[in-house]
C-alpha positions as CSV (number, residue, x, y, z in Angstrom):
1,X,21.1,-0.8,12.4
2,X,18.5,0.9,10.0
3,X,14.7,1.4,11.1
4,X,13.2,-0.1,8.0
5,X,9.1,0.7,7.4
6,X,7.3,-1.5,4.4
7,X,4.4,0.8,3.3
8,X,1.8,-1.3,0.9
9,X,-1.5,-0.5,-1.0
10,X,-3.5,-4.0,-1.7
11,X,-6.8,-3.9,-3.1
12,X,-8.3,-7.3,-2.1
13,X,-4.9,-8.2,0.7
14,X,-4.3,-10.8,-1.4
15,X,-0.7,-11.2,-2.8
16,X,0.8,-7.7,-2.2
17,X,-0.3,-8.4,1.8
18,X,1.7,-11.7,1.9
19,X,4.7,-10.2,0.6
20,X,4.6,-7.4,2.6
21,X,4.6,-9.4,5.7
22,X,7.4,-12.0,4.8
23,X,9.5,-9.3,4.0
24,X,8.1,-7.7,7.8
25,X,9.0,-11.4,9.1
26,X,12.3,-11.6,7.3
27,X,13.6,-7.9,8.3
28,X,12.2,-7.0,11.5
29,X,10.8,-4.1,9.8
30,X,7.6,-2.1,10.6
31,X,4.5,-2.4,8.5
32,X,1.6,0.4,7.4
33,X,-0.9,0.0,4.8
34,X,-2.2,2.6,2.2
35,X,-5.6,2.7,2.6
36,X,-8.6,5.0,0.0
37,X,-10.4,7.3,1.8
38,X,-13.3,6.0,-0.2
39,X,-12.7,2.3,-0.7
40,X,-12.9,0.4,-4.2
41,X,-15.5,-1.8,-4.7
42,X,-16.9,-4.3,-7.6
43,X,-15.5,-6.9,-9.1
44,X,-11.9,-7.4,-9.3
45,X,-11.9,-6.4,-13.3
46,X,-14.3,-3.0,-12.4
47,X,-11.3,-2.2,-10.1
48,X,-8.5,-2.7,-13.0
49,X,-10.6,-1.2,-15.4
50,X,-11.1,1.8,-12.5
51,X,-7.8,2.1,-11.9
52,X,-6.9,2.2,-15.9
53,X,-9.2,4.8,-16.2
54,X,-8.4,7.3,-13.0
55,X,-4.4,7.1,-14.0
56,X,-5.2,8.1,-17.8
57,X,-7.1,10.6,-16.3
58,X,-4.2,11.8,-14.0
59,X,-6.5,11.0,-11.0
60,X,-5.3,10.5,-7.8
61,X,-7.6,8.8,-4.8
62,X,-7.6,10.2,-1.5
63,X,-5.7,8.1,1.1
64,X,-6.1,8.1,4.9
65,X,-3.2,9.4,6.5
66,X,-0.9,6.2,7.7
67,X,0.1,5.4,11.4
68,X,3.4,6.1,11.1
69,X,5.9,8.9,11.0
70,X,8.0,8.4,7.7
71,X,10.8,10.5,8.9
72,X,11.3,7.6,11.9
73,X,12.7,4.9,9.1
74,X,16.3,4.9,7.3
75,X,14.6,2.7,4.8
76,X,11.0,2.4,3.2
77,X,10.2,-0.2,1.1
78,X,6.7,0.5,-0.9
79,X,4.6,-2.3,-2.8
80,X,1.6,-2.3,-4.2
């Protein structure tokens, strides 16, 4: 059988979260979340309009390393 990981960034861990861990529930895979090194705040539209503006930019955030080793898993899902 395949080690399966399911690796998700949620902002607010709101929808992405849920669906992350039904799919955990439903597989018996492992779960990690991406987390910013320097977490978003505001409201949820100053995030969108953040997030609008650092990938027009070409900016990417600093993330916290995750708790897992990658190489471990046959299969990685990713949501976000």
């Amino acid at each position: 059988m395949k080690k399966m990981l399911v690796v998700y960034y949620s902002w607010s861990n709101g929808n992405t979260k849920r669906i992350a861990e039904q799919l955990t529930n439903g597989t018996g895979a492992d779960i990690a979340r991406i987390e910013t090194a320097e977490p978003y705040s505001g409201s949820h539209e100053d995030v969108v309009e953040q997030g609008k503006r650092e990938v027009e930019a070409g900016f990417m955030p600093q993330i916290n390393p995750i708790s897992v080793n990658l190489a471990d898993y046959d299969v990685i899902a990713i949501g976000a």
